[in-house]
C-alpha positions in Angstrom: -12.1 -21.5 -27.8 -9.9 -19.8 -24.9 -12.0 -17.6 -22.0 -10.1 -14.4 -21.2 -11.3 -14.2 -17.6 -10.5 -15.8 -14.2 -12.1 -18.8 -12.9 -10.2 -18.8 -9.5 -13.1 -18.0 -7.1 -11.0 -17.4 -4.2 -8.8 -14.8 -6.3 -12.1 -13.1 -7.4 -13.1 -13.0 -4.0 -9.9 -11.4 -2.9 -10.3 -8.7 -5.9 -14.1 -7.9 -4.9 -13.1 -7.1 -1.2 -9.8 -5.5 -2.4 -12.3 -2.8 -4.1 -14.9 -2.9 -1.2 -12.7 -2.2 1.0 -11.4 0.8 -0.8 -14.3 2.2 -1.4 -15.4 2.1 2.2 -12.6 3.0 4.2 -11.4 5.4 0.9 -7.9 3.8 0.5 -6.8 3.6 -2.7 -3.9 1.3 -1.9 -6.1 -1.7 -1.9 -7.8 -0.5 -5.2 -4.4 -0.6 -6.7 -3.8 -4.1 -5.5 -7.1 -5.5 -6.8 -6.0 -4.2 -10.3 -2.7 -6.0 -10.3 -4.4 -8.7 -9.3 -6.4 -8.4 -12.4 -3.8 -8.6 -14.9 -2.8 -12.4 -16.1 -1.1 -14.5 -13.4 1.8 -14.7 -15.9 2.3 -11.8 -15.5 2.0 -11.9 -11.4 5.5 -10.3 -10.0 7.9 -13.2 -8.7 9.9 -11.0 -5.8 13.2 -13.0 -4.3 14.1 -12.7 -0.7 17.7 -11.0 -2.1 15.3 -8.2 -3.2 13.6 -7.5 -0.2 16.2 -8.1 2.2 18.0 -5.0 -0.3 15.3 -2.5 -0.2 13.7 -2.6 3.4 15.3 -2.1 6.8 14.1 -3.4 10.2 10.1 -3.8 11.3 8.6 -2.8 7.6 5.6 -3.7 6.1 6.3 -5.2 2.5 2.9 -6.3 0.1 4.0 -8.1 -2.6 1.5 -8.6 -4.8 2.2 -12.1 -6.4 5.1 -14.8 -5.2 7.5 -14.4 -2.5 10.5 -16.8 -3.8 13.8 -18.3 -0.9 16.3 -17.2 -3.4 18.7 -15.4 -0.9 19.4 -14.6 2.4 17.2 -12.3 5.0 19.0 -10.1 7.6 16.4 -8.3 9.2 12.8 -8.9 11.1 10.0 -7.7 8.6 6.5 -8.5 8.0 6.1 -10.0 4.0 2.5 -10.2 3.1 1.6 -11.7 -0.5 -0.8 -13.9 -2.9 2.0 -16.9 -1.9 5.0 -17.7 -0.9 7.2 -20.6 -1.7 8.6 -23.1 1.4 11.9 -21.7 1.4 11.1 -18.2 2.0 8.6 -18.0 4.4 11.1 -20.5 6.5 13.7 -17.9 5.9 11.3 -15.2 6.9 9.9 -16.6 10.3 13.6 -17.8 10.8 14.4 -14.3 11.0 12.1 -13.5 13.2 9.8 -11.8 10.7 6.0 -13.1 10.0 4.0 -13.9 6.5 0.9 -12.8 5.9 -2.1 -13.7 3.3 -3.0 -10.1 1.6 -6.7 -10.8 3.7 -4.8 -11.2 7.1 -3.0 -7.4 6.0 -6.5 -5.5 4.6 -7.9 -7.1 8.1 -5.3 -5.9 10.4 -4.4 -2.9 8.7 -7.3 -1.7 6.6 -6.2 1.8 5.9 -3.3 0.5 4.9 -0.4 3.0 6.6 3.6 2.0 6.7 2.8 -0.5 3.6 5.3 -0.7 0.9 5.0 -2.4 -2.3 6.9 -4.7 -4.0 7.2 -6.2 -7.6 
């Protein structure tokens, strides 16, 4: 028979102190991360660089909540945090002067979560 629940302990780590740290700081951004994060991983949003490169301009803060994927070009410096990223794009990123970020390294450095836009 099939379980209907995540086994990934890291990823259910992530959730729990997506939640605690909303509930303590009173963000709601990083509750409504920890419930994407809940869906099936299926159904994760798969973001191209094409795509973020379109919708952002110089410096932002993007949170993709799922895979960053290389397809494309990047012409500006941004900060990208997400649950991965493939090889390609986070070369492309740091190329263009830009940084990748684990969604930890964001809630840690930005816990109220200002100037974050999300993507997927």
């Amino acid at each position: 028979m099939k379980h209907n629940h995540k086994t990934n302990i890291q990823l259910l780590d992530l959730i729990s102190n997506l939640k605690k740290q909303s509930r303590e700081k009173g963000v709601p951004l990083w509750r409504d991360i920890a419930l994407r994060l809940e869906i099936p991983k299926r159904n994760y949003p798969e973001v191209n660089l094409s795509r973020i490169n379109r919708y952002t301009k110089e410096k932002d803060l993007i949170l993709v909540p799922g895979k960053v994927l290389g397809a494309g070009e990047l012409g500006h410096q941004l900060t990208v945090a997400a649950l991965s990223f493939s090889g390609s794009a986070k070369n492309k990123i740091t190329a263009a002067g830009g940084a990748c970020l684990t969604i930890e390294e964001l809630m840690s450095s930005n816990p109220e979560g200002e100037r974050v836009r999300i993507m997927g």
